[in-house]
FIPA-395830 format. One record per atom (N, C-alpha, C, O, CB): x, y, z; atom name. Coordinates in Angstrom, 1 decimal. Atoms other than C-alpha are relative to their C-alpha. Glycine has a CB too. Example, Ala and Ser with C-alpha at 12.3 -4.5 7.8 and 13.67 -1.06 7.14 Angstrom:
<nodes>
(node (0.9; -1.2; 0.0); N);
(node (12.3; -4.5; 7.8); CA);
(node (0.9; 1.2; 0.0); C);
(node (1.9; 1.2; 0.7); O);
(node (-1.0; 0.0; 1.2); CB);
(node (-0.9; -1.1; 0.0); N);
(node (13.7; -1.1; 7.1); CA);
(node (-0.8; 1.1; 0.8); C);
(node (-0.3; 2.2; 0.9); O);
(node (0.4; 0.5; -1.4); CB);
</nodes>
This chain:
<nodes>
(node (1.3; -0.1; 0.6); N);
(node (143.3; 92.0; 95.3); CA);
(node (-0.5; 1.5; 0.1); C);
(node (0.0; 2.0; 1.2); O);
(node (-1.0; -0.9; 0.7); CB);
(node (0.6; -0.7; 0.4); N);
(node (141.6; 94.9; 94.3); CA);
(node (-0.9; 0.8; 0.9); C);
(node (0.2; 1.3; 0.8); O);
(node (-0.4; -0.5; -0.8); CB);
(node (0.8; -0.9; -0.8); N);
(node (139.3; 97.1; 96.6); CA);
(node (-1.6; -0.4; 0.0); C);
(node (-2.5; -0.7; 0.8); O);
(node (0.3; 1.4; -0.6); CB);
(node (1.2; -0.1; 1.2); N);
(node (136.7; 97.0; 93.8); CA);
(node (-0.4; -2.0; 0.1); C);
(node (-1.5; -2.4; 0.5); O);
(node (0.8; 0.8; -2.2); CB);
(node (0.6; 1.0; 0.2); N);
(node (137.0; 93.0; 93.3); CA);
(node (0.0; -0.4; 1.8); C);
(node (0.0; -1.6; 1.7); O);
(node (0.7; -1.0; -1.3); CB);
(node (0.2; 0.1; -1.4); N);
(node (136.9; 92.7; 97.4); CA);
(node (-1.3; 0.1; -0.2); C);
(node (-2.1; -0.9; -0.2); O);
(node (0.7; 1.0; 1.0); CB);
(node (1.6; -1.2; -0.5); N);
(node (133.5; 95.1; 97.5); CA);
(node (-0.8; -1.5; -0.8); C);
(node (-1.7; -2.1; -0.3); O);
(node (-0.3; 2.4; -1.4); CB);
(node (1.3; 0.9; 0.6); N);
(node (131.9; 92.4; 94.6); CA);
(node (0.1; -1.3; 0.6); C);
(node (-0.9; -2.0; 0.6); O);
(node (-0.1; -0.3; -1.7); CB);
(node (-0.5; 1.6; -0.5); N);
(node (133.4; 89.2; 96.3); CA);
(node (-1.3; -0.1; 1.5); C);
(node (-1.8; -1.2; 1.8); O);
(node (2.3; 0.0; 0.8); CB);
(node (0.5; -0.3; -0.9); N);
(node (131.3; 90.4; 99.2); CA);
(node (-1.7; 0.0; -0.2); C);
(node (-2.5; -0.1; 0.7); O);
(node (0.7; 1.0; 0.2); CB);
(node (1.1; -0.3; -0.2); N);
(node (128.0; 90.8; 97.6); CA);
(node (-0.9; -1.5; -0.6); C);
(node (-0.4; -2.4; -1.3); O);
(node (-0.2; 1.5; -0.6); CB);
(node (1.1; 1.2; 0.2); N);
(node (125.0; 88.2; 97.2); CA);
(node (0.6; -0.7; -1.8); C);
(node (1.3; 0.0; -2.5); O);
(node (-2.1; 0.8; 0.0); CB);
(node (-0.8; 0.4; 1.1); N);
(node (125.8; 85.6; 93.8); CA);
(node (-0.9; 1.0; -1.0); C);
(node (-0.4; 1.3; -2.1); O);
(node (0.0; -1.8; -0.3); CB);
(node (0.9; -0.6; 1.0); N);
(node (122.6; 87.6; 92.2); CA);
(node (0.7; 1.4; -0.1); C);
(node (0.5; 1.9; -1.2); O);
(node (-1.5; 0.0; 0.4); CB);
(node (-0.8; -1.4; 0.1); N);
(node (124.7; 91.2; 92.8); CA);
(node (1.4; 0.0; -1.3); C);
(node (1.9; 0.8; -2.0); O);
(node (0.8; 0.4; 1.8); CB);
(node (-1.7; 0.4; 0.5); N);
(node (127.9; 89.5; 91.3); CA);
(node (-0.4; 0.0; -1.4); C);
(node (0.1; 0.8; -2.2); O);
(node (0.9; -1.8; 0.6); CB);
(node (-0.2; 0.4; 1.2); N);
(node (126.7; 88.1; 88.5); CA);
(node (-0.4; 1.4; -1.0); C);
(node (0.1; 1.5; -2.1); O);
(node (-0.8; -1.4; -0.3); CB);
(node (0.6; -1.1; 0.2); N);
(node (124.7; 91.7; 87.8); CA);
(node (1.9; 1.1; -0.5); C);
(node (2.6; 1.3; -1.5); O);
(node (-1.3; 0.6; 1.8); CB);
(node (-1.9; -0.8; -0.1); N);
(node (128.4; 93.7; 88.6); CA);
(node (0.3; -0.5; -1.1); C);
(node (-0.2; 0.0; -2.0); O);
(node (1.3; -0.5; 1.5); CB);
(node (-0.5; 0.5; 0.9); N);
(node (130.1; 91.6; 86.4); CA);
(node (-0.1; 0.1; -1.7); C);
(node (0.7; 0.2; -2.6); O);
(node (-0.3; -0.9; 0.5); CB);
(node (0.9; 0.0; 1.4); N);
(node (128.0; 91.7; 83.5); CA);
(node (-0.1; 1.4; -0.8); C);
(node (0.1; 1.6; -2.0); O);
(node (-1.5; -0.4; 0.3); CB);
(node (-0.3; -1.2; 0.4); N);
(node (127.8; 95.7; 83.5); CA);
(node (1.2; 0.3; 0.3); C);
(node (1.4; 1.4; 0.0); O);
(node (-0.9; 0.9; 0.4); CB);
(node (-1.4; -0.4; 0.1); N);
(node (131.4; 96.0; 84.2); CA);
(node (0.8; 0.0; -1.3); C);
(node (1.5; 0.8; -1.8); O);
(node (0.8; -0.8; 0.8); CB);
(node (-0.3; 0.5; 1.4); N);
(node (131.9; 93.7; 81.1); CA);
(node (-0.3; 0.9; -1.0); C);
(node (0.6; 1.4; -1.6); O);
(node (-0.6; -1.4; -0.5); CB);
(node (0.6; -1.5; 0.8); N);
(node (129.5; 96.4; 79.1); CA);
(node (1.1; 0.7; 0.0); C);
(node (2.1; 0.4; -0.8); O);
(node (-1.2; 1.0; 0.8); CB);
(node (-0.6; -1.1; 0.0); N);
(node (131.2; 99.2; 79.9); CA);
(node (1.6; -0.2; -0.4); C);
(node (2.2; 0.4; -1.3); O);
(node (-0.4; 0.6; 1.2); CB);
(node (-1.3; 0.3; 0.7); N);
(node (134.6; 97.9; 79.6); CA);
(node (0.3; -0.5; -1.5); C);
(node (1.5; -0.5; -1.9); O);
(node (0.5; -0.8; 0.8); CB);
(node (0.2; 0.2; 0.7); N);
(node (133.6; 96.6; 76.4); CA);
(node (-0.7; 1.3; -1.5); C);
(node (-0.5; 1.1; -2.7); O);
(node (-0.5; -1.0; 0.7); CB);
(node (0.6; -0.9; 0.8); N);
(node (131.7; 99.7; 74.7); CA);
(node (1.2; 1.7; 0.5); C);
(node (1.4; 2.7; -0.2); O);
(node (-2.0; 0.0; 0.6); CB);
(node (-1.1; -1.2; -0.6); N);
(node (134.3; 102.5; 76.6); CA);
(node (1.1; -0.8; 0.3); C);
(node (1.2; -1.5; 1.4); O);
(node (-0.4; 1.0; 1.5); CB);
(node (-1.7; 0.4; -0.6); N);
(node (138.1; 101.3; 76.6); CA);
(node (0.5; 1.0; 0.3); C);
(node (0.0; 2.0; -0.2); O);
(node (1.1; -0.5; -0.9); CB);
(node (-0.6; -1.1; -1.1); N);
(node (140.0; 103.4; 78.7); CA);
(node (-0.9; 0.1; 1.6); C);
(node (-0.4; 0.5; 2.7); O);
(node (-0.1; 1.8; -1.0); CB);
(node (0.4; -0.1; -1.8); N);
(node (137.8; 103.4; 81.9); CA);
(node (0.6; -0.8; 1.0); C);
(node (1.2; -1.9; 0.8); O);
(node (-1.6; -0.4; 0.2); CB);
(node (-0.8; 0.4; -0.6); N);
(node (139.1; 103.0; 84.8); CA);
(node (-0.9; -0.1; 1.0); C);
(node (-1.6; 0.8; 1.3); O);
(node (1.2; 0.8; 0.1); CB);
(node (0.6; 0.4; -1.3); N);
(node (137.6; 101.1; 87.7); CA);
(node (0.5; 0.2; 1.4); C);
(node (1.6; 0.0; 1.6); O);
(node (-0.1; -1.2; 0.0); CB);
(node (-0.5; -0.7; -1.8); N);
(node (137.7; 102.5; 91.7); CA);
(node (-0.9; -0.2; 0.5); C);
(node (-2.0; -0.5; 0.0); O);
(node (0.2; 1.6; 0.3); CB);
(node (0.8; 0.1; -0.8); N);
(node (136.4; 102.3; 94.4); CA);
(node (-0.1; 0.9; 0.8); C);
(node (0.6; 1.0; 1.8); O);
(node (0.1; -0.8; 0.6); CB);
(node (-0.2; -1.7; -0.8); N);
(node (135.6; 105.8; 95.6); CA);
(node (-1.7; -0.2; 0.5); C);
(node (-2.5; -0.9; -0.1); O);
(node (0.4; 1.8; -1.4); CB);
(node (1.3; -0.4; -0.6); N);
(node (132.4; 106.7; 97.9); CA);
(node (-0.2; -1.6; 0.9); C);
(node (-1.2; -1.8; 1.7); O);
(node (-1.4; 0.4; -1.5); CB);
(node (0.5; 1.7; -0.3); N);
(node (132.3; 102.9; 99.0); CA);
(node (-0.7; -0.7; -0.9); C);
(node (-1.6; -1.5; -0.5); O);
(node (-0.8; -0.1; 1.0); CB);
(node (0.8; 0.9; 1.3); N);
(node (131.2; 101.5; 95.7); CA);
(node (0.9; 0.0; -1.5); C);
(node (1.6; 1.0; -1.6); O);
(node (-1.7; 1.0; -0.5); CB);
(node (-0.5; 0.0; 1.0); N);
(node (132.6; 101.0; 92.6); CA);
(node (-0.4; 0.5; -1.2); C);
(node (-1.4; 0.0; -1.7); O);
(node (0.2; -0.8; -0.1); CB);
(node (-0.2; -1.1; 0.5); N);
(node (133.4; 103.9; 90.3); CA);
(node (0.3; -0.3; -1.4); C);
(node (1.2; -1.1; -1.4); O);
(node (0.9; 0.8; 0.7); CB);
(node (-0.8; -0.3; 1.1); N);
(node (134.3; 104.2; 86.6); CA);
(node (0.0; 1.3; -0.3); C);
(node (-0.9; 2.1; -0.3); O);
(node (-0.3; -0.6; -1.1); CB);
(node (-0.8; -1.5; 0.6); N);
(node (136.3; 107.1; 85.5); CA);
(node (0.1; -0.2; -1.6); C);
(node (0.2; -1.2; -2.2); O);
(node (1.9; 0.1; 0.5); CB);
(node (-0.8; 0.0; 1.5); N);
(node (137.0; 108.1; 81.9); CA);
(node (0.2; 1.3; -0.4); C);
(node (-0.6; 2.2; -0.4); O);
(node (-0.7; -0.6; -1.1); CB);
(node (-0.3; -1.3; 0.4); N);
(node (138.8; 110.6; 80.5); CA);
(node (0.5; 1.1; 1.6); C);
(node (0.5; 2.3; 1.7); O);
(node (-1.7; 0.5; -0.9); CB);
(node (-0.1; -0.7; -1.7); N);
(node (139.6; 111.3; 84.6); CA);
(node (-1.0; 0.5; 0.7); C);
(node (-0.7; 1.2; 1.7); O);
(node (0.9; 1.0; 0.1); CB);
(node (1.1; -0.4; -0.6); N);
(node (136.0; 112.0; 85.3); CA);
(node (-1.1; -1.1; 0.4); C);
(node (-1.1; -2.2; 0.0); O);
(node (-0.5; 0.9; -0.8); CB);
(node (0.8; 1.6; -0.7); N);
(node (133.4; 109.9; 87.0); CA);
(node (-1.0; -0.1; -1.2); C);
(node (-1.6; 0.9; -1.5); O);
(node (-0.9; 0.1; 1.9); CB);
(node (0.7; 0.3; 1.0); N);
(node (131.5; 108.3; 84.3); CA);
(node (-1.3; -1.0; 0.7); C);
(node (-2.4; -0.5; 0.8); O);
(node (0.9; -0.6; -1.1); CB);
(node (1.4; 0.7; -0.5); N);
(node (129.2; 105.4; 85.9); CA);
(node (0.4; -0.6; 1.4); C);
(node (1.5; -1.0; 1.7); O);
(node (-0.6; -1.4; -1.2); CB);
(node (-0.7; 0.9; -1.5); N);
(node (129.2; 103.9; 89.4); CA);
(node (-1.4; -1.4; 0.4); C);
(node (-2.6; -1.4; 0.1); O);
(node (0.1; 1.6; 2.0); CB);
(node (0.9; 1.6; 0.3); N);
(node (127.6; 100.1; 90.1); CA);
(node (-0.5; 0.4; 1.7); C);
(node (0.4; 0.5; 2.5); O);
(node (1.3; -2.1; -0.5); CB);
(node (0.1; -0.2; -1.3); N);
(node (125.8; 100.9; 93.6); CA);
(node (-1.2; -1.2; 0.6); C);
(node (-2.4; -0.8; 0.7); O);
(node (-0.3; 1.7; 0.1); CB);
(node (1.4; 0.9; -0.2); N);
(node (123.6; 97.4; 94.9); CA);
(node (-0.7; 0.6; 1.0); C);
(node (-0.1; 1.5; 1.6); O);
(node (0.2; -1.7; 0.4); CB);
(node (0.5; -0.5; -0.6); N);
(node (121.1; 98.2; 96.9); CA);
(node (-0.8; -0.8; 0.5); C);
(node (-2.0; -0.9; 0.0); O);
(node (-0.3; 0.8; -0.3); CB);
(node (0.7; 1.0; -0.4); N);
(node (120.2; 95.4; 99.1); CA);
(node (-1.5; -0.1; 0.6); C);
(node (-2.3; -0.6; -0.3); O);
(node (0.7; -0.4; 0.9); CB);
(node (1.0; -0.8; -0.3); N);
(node (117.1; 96.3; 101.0); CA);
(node (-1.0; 0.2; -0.9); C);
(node (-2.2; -0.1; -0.6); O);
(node (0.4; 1.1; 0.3); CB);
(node (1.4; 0.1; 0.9); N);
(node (114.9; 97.0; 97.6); CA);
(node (0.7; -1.1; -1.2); C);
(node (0.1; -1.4; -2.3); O);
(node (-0.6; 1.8; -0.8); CB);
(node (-0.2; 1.5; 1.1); N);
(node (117.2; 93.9; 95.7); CA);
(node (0.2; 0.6; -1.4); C);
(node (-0.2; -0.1; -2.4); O);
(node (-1.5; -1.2; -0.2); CB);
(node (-0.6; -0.1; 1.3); N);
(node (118.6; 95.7; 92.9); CA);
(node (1.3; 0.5; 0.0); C);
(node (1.6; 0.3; 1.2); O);
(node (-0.8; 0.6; -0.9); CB);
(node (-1.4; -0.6; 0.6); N);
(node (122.0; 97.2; 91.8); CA);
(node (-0.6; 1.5; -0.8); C);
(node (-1.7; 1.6; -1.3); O);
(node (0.7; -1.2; -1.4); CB);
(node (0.6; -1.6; 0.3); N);
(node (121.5; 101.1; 90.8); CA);
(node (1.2; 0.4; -1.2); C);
(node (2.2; 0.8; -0.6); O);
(node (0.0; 1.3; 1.8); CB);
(node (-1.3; 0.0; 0.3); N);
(node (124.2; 101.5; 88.1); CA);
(node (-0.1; 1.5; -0.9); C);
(node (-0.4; 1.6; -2.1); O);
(node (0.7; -1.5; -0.8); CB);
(node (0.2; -1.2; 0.0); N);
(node (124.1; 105.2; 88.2); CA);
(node (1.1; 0.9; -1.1); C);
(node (2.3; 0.6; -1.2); O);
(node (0.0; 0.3; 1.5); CB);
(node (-0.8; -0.5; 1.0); N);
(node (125.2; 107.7; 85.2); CA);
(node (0.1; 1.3; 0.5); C);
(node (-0.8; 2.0; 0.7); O);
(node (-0.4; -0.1; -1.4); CB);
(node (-0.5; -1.0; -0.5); N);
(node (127.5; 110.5; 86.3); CA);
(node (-1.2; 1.7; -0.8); C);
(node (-1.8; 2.6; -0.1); O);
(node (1.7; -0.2; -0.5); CB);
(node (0.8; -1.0; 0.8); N);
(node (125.8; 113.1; 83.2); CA);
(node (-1.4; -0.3; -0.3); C);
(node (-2.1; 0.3; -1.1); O);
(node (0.6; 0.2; -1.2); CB);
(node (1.5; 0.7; 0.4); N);
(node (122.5; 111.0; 83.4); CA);
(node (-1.1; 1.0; -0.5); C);
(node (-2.0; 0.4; -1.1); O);
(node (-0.6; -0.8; 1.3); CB);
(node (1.0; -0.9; 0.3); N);
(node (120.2; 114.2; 82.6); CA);
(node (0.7; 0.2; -1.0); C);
(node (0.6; 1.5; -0.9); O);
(node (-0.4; 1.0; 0.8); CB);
(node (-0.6; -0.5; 1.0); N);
(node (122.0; 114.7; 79.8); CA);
(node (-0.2; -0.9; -1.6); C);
(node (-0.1; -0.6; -2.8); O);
(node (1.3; 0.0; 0.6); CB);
(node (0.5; 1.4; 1.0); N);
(node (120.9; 111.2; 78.0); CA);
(node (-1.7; 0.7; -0.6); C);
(node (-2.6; 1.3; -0.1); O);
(node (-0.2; -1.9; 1.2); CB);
(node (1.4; -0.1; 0.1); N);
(node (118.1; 111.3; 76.0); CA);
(node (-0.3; -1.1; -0.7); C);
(node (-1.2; -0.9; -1.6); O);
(node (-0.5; 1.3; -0.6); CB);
(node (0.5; 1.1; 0.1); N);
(node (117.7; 107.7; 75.2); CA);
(node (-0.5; -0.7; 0.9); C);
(node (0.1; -0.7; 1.9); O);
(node (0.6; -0.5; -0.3); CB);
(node (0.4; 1.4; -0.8); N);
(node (115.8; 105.0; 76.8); CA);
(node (-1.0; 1.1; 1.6); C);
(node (-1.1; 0.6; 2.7); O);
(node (2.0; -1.2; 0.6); CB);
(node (0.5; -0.4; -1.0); N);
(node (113.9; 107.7; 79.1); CA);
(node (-0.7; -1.0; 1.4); C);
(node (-0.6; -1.0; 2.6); O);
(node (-0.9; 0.9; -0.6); CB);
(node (1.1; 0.2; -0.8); N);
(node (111.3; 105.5; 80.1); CA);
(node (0.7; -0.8; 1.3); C);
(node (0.2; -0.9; 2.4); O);
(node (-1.3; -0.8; -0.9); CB);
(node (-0.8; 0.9; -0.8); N);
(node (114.1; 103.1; 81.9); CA);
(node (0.8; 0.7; 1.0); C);
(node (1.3; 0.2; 2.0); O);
(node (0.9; -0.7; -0.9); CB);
(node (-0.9; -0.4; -0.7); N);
(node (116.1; 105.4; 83.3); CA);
(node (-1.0; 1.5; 1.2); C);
(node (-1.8; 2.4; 1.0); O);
(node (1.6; 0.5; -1.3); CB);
(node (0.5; -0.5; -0.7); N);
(node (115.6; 106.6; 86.7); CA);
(node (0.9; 1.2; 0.7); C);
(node (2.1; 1.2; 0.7); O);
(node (-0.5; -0.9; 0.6); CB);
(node (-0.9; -1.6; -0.4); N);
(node (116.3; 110.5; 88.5); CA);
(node (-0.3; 0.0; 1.4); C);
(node (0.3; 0.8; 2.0); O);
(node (-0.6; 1.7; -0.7); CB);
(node (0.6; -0.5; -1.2); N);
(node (114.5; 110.3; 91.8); CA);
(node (1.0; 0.9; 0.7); C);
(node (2.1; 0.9; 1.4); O);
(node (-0.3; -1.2; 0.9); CB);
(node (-0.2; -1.4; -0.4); N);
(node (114.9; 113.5; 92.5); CA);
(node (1.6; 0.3; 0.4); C);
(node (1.9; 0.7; 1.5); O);
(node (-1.1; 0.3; 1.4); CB);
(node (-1.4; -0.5; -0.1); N);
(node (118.8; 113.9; 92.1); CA);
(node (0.7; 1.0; -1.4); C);
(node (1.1; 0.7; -2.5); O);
(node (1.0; -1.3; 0.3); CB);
(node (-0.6; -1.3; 0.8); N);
(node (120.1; 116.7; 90.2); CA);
(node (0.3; -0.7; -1.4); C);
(node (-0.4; -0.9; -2.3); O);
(node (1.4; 0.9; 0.7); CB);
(node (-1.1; 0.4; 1.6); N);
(node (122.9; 115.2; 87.4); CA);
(node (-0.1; -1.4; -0.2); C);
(node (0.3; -1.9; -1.3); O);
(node (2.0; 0.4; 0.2); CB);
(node (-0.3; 1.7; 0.4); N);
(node (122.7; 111.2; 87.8); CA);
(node (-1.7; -0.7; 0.0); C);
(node (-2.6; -0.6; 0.8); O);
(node (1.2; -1.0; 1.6); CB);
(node (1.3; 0.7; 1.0); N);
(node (119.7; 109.2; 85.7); CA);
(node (0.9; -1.4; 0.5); C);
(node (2.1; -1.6; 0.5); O);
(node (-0.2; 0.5; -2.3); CB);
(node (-0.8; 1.9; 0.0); N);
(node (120.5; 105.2; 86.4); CA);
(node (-1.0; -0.9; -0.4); C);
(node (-2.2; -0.6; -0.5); O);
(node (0.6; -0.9; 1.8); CB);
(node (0.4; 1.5; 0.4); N);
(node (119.5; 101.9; 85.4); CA);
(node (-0.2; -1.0; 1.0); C);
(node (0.8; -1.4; 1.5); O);
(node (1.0; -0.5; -0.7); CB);
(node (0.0; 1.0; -1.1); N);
(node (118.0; 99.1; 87.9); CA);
(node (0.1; -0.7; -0.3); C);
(node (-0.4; -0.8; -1.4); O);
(node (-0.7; -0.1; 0.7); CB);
(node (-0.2; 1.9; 0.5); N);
(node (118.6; 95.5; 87.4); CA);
(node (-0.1; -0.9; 1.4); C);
(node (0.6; -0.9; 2.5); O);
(node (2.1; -0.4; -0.9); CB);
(node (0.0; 0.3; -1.5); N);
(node (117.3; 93.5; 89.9); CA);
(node (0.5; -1.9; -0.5); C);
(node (0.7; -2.7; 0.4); O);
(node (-1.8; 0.6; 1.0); CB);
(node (-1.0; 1.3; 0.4); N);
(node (118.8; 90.0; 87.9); CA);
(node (0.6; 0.3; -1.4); C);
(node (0.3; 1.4; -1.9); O);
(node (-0.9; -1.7; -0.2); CB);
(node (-0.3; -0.2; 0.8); N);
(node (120.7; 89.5; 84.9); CA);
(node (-0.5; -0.1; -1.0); C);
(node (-0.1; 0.5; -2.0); O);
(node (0.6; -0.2; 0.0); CB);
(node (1.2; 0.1; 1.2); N);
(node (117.8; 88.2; 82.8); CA);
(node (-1.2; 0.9; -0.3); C);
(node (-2.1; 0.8; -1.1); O);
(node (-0.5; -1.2; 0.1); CB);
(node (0.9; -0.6; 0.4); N);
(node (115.9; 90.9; 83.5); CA);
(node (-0.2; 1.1; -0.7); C);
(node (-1.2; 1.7; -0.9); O);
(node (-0.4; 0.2; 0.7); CB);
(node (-0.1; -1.5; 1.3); N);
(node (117.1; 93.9; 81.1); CA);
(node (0.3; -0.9; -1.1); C);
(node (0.6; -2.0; -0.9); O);
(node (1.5; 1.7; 0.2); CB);
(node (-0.6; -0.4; 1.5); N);
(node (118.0; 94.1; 77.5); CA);
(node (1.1; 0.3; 0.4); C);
(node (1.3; 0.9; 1.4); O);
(node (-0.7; 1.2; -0.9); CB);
(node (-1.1; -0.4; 0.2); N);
(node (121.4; 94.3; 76.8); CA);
(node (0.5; 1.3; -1.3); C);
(node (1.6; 1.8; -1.4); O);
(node (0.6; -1.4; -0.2); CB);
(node (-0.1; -0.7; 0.8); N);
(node (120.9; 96.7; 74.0); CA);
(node (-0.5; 1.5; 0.7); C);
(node (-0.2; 2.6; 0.1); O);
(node (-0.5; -0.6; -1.0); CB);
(node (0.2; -0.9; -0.4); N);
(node (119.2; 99.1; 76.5); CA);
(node (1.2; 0.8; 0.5); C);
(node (1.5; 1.9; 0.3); O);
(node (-0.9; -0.3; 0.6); CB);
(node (-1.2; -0.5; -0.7); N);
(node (122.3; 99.3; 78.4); CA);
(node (1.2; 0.1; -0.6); C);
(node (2.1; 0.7; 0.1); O);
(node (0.3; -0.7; 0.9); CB);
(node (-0.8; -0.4; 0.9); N);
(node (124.6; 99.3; 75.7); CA);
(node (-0.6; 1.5; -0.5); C);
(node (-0.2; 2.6; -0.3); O);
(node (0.0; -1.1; -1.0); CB);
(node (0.4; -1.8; 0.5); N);
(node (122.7; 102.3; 74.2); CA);
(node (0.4; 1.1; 1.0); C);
(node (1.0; 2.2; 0.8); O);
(node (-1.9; 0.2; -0.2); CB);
(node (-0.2; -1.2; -0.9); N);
(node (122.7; 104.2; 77.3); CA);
(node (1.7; -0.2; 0.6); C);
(node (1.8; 0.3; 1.7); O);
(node (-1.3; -0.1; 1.4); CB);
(node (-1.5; -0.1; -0.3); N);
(node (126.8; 103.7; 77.8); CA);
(node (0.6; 0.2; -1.2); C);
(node (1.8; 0.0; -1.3); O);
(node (0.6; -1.3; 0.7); CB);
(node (-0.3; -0.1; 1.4); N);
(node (127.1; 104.4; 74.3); CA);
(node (0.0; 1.7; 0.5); C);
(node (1.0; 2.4; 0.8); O);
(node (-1.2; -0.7; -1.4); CB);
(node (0.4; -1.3; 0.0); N);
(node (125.1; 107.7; 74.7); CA);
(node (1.1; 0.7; 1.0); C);
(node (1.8; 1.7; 0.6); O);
(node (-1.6; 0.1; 0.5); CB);
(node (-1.0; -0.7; -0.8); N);
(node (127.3; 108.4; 78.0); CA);
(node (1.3; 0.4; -0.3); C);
(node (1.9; 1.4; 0.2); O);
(node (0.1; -0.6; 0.8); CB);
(node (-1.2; 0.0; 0.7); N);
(node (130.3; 108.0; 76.3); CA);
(node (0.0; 1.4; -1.1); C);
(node (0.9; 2.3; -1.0); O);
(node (0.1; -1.4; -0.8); CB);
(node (0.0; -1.3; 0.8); N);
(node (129.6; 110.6; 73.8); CA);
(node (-0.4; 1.6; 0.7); C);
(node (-0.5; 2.7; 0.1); O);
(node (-1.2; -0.3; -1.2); CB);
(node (0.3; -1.0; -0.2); N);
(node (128.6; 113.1; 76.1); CA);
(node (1.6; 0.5; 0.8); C);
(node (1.8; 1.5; 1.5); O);
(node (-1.4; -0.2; 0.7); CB);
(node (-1.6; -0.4; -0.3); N);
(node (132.7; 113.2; 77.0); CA);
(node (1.0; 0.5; -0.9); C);
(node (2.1; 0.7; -0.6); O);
(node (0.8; -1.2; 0.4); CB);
</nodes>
């Protein structure tokens, strides 16, 4: 098994089904990424550079699924969050019914093009 499917096997069913769902995204809108488990969280690569990483964050109950060039997007501002880190803008989801799927499609679209 996997590193990556260990790390989600591990987390609450509300983390899993979240993981799961943006993994599906992104593997779905970017073919070729490559899933890791680097930093202690799970990483996508593309193009051999770190593109998005799924980071939950038990303690405030959401999943942070952070974009490597995130200042670089200029869709969906109002959603996407910087607290105060330089290059990565992310996305919070704190269940799976609570975003739009077109938000997060857009913004893994946008990321994609910025490669």
């Amino acid at each position: 098994m996997k590193p990556t499917d260990v790390y989600i096997l591990k987390q609450s069913e509300t983390f899993q089904e979240i993981l799961y769902y943006v993994i599906s995204a992104v593997e779905q809108e970017v073919p070729g990424t490559v899933l890791l488990y680097k930093w202690g969280i799970p990483y996508f690569y593309y193009n051999r550079k770190p593109f998005c990483y799924l980071a939950p964050n038990k303690k405030k109950g959401y999943v942070d699924v952070g974009f490597a060039r995130g200042f670089q997007l200029k869709l969906h501002q109002d959603v996407l969050v910087d607290e105060n880190r330089n290059t990565v803008k992310s996305l919070r989801y704190f269940e799976v019914n609570s975003f739009k799927d077109s938000t997060l499609r857009d913004v893994i679209k946008e990321a994609k093009s910025l490669y």
